[in-house]
mmCIF file of the C-alpha atoms, coordinates in Angstrom:
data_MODEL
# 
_entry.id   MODEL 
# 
loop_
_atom_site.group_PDB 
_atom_site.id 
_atom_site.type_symbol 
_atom_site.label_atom_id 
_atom_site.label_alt_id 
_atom_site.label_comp_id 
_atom_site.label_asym_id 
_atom_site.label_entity_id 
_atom_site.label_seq_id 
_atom_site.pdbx_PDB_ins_code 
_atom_site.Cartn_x 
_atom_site.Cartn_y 
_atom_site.Cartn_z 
_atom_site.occupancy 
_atom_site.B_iso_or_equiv 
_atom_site.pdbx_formal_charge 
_atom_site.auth_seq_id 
_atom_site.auth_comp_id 
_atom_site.auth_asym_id 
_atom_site.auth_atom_id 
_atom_site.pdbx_PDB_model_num 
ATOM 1   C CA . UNK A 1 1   ? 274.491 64.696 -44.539 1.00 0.00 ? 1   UNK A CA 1 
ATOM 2   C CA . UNK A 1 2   ? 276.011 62.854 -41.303 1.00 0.00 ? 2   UNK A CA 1 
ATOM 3   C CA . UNK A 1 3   ? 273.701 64.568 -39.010 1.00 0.00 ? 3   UNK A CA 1 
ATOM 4   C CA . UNK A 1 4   ? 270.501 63.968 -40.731 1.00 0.00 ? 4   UNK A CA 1 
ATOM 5   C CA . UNK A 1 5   ? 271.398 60.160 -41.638 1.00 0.00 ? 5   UNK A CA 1 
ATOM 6   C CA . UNK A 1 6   ? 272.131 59.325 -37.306 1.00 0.00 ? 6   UNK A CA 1 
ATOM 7   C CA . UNK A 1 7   ? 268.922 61.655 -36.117 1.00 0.00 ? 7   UNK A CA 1 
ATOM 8   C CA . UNK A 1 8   ? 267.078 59.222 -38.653 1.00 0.00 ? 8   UNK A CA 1 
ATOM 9   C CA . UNK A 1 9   ? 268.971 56.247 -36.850 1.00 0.00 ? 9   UNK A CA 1 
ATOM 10  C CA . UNK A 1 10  ? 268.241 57.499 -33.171 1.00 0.00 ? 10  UNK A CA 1 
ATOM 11  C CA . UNK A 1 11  ? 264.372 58.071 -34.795 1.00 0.00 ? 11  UNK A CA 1 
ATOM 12  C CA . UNK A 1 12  ? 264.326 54.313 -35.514 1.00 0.00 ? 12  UNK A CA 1 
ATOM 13  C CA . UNK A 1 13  ? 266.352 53.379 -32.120 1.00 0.00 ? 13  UNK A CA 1 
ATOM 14  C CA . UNK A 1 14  ? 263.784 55.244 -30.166 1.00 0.00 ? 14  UNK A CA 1 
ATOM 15  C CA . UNK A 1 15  ? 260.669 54.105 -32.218 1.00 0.00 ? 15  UNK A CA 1 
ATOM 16  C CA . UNK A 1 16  ? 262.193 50.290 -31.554 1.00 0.00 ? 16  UNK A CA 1 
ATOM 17  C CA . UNK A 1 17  ? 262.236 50.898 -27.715 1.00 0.00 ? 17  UNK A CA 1 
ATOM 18  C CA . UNK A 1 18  ? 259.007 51.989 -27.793 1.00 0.00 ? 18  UNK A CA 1 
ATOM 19  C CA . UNK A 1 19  ? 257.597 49.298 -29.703 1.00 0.00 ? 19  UNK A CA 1 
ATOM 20  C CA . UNK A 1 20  ? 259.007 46.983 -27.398 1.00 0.00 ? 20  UNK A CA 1 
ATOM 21  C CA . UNK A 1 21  ? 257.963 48.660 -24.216 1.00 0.00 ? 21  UNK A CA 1 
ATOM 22  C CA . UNK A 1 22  ? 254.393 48.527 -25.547 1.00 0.00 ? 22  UNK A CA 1 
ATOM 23  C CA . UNK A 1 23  ? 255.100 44.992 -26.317 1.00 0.00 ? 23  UNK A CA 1 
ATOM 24  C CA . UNK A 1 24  ? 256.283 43.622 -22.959 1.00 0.00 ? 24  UNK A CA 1 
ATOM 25  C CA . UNK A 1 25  ? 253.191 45.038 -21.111 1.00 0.00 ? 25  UNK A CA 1 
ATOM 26  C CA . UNK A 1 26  ? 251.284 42.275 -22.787 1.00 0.00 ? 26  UNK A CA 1 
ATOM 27  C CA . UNK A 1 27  ? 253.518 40.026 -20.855 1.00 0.00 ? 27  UNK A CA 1 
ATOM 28  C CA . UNK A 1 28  ? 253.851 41.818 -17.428 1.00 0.00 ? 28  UNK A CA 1 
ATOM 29  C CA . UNK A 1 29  ? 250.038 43.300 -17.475 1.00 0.00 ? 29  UNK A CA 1 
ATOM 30  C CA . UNK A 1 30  ? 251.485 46.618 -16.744 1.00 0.00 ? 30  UNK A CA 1 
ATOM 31  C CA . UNK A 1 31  ? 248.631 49.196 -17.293 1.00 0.00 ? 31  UNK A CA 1 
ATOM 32  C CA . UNK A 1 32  ? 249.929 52.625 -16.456 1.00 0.00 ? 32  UNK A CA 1 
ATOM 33  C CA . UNK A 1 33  ? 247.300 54.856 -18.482 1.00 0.00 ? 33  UNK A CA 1 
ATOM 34  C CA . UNK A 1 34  ? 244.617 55.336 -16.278 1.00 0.00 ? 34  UNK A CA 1 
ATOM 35  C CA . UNK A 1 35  ? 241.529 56.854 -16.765 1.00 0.00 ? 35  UNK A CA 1 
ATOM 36  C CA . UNK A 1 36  ? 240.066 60.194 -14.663 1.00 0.00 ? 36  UNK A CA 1 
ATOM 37  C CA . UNK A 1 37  ? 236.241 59.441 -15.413 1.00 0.00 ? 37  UNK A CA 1 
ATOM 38  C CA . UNK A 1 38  ? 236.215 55.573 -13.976 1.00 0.00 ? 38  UNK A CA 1 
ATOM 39  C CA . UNK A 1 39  ? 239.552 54.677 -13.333 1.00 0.00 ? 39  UNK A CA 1 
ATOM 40  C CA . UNK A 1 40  ? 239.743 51.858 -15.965 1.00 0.00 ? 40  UNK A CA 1 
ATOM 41  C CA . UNK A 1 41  ? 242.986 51.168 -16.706 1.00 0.00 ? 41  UNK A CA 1 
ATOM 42  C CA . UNK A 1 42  ? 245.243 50.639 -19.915 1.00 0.00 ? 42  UNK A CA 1 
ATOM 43  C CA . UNK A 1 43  ? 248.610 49.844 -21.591 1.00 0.00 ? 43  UNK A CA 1 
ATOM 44  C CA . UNK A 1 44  ? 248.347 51.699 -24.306 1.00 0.00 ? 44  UNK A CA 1 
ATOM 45  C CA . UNK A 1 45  ? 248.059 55.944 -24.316 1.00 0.00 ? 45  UNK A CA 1 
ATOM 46  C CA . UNK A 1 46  ? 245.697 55.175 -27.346 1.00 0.00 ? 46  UNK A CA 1 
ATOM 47  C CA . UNK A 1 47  ? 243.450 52.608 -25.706 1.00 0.00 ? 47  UNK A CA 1 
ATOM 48  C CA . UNK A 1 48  ? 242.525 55.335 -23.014 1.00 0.00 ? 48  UNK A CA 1 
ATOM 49  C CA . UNK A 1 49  ? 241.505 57.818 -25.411 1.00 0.00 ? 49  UNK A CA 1 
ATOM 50  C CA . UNK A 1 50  ? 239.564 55.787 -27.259 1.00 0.00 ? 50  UNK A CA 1 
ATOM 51  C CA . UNK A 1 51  ? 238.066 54.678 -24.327 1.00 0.00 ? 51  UNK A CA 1 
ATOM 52  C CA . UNK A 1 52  ? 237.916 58.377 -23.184 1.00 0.00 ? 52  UNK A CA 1 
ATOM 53  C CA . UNK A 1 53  ? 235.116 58.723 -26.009 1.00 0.00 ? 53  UNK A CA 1 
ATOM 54  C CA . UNK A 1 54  ? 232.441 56.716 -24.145 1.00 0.00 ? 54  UNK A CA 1 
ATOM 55  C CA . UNK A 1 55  ? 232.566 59.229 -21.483 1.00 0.00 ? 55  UNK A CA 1 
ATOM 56  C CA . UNK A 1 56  ? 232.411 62.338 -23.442 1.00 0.00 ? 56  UNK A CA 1 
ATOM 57  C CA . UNK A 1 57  ? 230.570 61.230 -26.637 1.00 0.00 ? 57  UNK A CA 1 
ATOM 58  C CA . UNK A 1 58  ? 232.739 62.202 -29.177 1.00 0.00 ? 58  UNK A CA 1 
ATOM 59  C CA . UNK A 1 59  ? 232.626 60.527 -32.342 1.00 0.00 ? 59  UNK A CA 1 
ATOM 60  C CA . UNK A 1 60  ? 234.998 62.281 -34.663 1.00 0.00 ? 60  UNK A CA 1 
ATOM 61  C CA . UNK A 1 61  ? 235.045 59.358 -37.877 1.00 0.00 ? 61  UNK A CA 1 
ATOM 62  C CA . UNK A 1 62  ? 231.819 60.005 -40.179 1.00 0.00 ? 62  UNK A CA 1 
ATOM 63  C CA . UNK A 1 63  ? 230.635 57.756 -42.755 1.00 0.00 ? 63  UNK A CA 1 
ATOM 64  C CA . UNK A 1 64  ? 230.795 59.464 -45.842 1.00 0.00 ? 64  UNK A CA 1 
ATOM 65  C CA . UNK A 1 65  ? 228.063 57.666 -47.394 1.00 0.00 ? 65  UNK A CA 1 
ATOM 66  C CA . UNK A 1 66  ? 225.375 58.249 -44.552 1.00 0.00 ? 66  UNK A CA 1 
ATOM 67  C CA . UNK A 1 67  ? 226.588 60.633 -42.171 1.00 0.00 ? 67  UNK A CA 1 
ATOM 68  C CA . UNK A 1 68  ? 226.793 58.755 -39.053 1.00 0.00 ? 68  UNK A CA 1 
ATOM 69  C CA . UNK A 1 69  ? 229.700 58.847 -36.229 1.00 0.00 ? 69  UNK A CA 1 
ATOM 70  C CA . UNK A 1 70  ? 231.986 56.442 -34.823 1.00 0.00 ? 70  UNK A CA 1 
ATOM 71  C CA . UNK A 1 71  ? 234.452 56.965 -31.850 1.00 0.00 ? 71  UNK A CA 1 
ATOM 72  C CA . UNK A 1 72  ? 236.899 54.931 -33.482 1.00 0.00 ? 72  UNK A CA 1 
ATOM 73  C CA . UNK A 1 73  ? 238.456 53.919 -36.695 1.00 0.00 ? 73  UNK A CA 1 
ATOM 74  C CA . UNK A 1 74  ? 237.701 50.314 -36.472 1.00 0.00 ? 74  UNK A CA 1 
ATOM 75  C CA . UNK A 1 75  ? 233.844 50.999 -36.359 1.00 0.00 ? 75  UNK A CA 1 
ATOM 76  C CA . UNK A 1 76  ? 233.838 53.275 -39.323 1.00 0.00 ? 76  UNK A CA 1 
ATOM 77  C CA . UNK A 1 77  ? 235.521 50.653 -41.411 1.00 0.00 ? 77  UNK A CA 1 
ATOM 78  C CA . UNK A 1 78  ? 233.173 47.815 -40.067 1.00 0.00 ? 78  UNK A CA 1 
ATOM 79  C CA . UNK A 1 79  ? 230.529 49.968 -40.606 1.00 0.00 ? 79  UNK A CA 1 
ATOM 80  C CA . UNK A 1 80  ? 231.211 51.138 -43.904 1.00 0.00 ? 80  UNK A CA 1 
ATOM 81  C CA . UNK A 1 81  ? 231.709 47.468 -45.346 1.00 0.00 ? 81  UNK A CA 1 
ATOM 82  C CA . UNK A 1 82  ? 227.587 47.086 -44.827 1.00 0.00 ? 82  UNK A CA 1 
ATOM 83  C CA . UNK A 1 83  ? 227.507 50.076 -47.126 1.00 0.00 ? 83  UNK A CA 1 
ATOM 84  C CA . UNK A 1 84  ? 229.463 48.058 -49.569 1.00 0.00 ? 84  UNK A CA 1 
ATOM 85  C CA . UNK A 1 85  ? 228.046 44.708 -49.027 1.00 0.00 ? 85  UNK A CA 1 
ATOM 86  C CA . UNK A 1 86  ? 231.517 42.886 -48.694 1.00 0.00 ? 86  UNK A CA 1 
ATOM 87  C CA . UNK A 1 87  ? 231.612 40.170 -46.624 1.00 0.00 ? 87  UNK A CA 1 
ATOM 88  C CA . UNK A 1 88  ? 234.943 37.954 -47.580 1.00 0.00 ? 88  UNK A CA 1 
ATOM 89  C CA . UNK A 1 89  ? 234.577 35.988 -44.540 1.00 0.00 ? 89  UNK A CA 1 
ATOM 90  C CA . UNK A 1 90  ? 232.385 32.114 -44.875 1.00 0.00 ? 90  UNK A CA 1 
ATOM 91  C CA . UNK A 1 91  ? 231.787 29.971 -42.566 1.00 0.00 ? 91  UNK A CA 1 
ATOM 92  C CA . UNK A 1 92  ? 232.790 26.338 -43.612 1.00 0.00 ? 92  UNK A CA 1 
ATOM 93  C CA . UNK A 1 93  ? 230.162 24.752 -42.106 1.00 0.00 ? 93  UNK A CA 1 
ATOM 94  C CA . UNK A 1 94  ? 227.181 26.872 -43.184 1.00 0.00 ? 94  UNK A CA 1 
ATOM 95  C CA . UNK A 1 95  ? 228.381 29.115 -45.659 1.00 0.00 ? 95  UNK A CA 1 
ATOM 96  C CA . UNK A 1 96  ? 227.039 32.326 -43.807 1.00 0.00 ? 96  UNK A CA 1 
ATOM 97  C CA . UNK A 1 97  ? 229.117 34.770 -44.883 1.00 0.00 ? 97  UNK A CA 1 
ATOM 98  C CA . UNK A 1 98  ? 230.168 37.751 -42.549 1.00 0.00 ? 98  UNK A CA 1 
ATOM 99  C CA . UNK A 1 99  ? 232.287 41.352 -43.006 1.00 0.00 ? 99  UNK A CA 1 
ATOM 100 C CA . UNK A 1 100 ? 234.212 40.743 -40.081 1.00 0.00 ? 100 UNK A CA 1 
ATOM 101 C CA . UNK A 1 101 ? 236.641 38.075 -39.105 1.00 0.00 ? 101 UNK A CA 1 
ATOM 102 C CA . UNK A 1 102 ? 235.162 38.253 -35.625 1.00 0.00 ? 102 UNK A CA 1 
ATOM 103 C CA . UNK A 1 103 ? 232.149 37.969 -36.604 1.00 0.00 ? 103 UNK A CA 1 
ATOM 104 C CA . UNK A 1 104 ? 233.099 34.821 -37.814 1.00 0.00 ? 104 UNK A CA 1 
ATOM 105 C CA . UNK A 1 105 ? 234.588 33.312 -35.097 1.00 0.00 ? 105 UNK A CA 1 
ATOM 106 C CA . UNK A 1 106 ? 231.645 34.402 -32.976 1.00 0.00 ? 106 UNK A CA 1 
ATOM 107 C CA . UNK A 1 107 ? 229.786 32.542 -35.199 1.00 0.00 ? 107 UNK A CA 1 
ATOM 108 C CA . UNK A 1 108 ? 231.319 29.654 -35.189 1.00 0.00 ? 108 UNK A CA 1 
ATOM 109 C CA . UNK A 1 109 ? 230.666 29.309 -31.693 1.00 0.00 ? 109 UNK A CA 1 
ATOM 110 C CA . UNK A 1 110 ? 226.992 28.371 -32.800 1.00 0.00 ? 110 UNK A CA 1 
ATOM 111 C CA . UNK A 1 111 ? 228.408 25.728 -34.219 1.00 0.00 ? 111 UNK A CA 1 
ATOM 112 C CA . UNK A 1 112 ? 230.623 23.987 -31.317 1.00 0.00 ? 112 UNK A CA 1 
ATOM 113 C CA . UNK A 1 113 ? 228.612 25.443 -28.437 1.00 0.00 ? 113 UNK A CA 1 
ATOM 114 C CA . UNK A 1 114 ? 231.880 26.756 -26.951 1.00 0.00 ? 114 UNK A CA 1 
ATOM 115 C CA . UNK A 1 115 ? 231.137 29.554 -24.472 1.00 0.00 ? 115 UNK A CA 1 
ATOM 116 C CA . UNK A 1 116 ? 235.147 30.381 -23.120 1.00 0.00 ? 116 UNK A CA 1 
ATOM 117 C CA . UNK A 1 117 ? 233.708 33.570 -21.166 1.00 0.00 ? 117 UNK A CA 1 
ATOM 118 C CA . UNK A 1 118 ? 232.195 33.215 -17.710 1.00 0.00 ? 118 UNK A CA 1 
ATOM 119 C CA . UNK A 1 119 ? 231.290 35.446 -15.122 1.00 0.00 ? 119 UNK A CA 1 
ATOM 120 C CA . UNK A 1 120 ? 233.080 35.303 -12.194 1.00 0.00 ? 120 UNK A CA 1 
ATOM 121 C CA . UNK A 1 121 ? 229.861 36.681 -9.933  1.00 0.00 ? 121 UNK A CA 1 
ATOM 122 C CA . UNK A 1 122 ? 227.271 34.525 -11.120 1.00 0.00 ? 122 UNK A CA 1 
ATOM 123 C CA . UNK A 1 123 ? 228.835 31.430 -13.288 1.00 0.00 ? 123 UNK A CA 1 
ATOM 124 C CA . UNK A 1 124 ? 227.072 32.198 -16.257 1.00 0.00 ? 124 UNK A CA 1 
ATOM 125 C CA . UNK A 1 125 ? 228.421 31.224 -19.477 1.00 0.00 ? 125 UNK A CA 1 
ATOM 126 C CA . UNK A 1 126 ? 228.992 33.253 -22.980 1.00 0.00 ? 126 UNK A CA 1 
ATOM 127 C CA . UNK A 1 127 ? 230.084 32.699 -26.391 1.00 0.00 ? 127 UNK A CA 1 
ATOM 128 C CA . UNK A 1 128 ? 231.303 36.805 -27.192 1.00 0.00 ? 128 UNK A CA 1 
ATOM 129 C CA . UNK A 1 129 ? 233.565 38.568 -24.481 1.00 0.00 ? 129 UNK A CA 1 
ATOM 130 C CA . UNK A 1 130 ? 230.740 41.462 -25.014 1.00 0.00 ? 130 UNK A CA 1 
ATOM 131 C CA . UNK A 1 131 ? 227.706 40.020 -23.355 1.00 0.00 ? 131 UNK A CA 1 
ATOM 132 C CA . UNK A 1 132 ? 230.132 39.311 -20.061 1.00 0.00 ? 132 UNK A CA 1 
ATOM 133 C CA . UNK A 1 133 ? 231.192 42.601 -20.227 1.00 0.00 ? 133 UNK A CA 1 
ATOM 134 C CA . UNK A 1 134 ? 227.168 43.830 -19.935 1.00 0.00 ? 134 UNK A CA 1 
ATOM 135 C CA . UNK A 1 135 ? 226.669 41.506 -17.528 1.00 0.00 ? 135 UNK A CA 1 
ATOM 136 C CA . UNK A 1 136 ? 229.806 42.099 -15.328 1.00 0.00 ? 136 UNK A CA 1 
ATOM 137 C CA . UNK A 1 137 ? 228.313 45.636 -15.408 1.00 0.00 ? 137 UNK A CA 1 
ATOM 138 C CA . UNK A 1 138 ? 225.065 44.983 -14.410 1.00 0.00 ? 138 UNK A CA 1 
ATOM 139 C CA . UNK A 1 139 ? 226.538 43.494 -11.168 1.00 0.00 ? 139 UNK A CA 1 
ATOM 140 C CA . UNK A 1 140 ? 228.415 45.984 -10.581 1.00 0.00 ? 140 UNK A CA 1 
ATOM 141 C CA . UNK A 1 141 ? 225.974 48.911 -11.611 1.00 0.00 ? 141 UNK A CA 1 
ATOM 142 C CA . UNK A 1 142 ? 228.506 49.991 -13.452 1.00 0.00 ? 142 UNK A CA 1 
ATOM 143 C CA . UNK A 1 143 ? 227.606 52.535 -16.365 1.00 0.00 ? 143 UNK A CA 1 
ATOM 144 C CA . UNK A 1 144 ? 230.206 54.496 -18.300 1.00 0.00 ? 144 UNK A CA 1 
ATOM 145 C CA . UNK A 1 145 ? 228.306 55.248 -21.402 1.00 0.00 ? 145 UNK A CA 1 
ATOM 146 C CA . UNK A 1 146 ? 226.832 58.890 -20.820 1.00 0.00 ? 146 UNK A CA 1 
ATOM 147 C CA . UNK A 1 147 ? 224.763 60.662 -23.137 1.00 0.00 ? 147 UNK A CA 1 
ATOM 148 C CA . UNK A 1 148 ? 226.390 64.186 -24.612 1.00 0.00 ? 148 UNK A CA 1 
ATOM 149 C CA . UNK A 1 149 ? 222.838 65.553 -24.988 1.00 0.00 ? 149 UNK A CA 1 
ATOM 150 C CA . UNK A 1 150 ? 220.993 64.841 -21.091 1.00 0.00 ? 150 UNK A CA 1 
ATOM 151 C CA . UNK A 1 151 ? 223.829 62.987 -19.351 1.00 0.00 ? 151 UNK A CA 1 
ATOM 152 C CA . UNK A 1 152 ? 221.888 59.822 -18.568 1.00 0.00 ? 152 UNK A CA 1 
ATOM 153 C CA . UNK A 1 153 ? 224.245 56.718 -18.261 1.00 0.00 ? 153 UNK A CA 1 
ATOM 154 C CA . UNK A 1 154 ? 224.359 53.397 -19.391 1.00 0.00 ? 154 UNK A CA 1 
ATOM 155 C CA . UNK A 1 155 ? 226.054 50.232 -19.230 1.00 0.00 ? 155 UNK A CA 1 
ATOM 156 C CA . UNK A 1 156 ? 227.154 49.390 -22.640 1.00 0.00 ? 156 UNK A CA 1 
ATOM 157 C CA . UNK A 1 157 ? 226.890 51.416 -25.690 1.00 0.00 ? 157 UNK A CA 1 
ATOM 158 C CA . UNK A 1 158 ? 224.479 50.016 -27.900 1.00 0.00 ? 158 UNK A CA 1 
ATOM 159 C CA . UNK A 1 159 ? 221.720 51.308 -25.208 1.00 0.00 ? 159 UNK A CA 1 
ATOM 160 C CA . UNK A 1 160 ? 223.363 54.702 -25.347 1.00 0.00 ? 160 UNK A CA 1 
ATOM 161 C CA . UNK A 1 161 ? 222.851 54.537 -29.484 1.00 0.00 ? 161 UNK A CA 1 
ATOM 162 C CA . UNK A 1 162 ? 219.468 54.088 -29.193 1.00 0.00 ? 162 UNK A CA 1 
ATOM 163 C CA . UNK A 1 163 ? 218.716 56.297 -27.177 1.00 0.00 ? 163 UNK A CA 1 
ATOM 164 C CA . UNK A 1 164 ? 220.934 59.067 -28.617 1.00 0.00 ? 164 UNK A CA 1 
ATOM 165 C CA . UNK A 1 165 ? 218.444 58.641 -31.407 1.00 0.00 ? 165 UNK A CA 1 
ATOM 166 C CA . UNK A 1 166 ? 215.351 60.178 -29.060 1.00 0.00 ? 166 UNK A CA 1 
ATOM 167 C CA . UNK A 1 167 ? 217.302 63.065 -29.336 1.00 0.00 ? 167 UNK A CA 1 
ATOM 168 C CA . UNK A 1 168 ? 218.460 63.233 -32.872 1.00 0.00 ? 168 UNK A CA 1 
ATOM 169 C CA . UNK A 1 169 ? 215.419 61.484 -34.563 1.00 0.00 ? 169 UNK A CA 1 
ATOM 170 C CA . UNK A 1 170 ? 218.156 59.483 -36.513 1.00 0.00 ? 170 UNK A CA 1 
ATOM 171 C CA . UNK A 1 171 ? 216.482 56.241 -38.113 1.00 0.00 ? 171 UNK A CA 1 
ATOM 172 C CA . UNK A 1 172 ? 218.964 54.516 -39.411 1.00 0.00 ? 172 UNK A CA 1 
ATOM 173 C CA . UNK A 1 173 ? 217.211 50.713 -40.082 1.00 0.00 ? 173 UNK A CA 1 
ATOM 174 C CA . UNK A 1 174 ? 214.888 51.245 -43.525 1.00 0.00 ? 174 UNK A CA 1 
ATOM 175 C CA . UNK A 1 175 ? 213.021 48.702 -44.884 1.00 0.00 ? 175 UNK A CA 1 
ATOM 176 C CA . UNK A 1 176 ? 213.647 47.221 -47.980 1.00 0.00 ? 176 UNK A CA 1 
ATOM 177 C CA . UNK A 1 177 ? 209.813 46.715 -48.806 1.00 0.00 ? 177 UNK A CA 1 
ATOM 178 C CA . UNK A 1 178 ? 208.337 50.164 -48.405 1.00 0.00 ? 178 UNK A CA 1 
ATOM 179 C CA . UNK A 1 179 ? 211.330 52.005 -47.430 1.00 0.00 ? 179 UNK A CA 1 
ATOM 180 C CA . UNK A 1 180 ? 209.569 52.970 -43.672 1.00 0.00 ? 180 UNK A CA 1 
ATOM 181 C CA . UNK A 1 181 ? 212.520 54.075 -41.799 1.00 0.00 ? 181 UNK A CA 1 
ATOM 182 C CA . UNK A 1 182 ? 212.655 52.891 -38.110 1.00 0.00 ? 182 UNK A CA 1 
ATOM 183 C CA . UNK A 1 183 ? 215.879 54.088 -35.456 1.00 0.00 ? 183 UNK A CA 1 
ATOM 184 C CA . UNK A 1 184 ? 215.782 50.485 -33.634 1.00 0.00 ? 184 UNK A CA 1 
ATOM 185 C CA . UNK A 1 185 ? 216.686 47.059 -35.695 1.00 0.00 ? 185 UNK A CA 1 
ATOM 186 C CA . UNK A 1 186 ? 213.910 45.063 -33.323 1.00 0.00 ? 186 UNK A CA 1 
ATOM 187 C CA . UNK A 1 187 ? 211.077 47.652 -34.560 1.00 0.00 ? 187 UNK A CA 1 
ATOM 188 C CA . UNK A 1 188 ? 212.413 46.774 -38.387 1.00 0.00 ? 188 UNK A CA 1 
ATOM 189 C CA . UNK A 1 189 ? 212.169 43.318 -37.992 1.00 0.00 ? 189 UNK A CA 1 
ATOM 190 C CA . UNK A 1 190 ? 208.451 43.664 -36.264 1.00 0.00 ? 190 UNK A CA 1 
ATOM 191 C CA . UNK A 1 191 ? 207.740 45.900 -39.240 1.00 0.00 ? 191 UNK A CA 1 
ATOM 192 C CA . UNK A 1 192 ? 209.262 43.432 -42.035 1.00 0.00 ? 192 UNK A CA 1 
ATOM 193 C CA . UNK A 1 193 ? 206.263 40.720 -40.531 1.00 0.00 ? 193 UNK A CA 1 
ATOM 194 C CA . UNK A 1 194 ? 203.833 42.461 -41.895 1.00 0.00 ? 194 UNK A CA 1 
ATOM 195 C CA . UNK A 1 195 ? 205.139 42.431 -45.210 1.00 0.00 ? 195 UNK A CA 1 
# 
């Protein structure tokens, strides 16, 4: 049918011009989703919602192996290759092996000493974009990460994990000794000395 065959033509035609809108805002830095919480803006309708989670909490992907929540996709799958064990990524010069190809370049950094993310308040130095990002919001006072349960804030989310866990009793760090179950990784590894 005619009809069908060009609306599956325009369908392509307007998926194309899409695509490429999306693309050029990489170029131009156009960021025209904006968000109502903090005003942290984005090129990309999706980036804002996922970003839209930190505010409210939601965490809609479970791990079907162990129950826990992630707010996006990416997490989930990161998280769910510890489950597995996989880690296809080695570092040449050690042989550490990781389950993320981030994680490996991270790691490399170790390696060189290379540190391509400074602060522009203080000077300081990092190796992963994440640690400037705490510490950008530490100047600032910045703290979008807000608990669903009492609404206390923080400034990056592996503080609001942890303490999600006062609420939930969630302990998700066993050890592999006497399978004691603890909810923060630092307690584990005080716990493993004794062993």
């Amino acid at each position: 049918n005619l009809a069908v065959a060009l609306r599956h033509i325009f369908g392509i035609f307007r998926l194309a011009a899409q695509l490429l809108k999306r693309h050029i805002r990489i170029h131009t830095g156009e960021k025209p989703f904006a968000c109502l919480v903090c005003e942290q803006r984005f090129s990309r309708k999706e980036s804002l919602k996922c970003h839209t989670r930190t505010h409210t909490g939601e965490k809609p992907f479970a791990c079907s192996l162990c129950g826990r929540s992630f707010s996006e996709t990416r997490y989930l799958k990161n998280h769910t290759q510890r489950h597995t064990g996989d880690k296809p990524f080695a570092c040449l010069m050690c042989e550490q092996r990781f389950s993320r190809k981030e994680s490996l370049k991270c790691h490399r950094r170790t390696h060189t000493g290379e540190k391509p993310f400074a602060c522009s308040d203080c000077g300081r130095r990092f190796s992963q974009k994440g640690k400037l990002i705490h510490l950008t919001r530490i100047h600032t006072g910045e703290k979008p990460y807000a608990c669903s349960i009492c609404g206390q804030r923080f400034s990056h989310n592996p503080s609001l994990n942890t303490h999600t866990r006062t609420h939930t009793g969630e302990k998700p760090f066993p050890c592999s000794d006497c399978g004691q179950r603890f909810s923060q990784k630092g307690n584990l590894t005080i716990h493993t000395r004794t062993h």
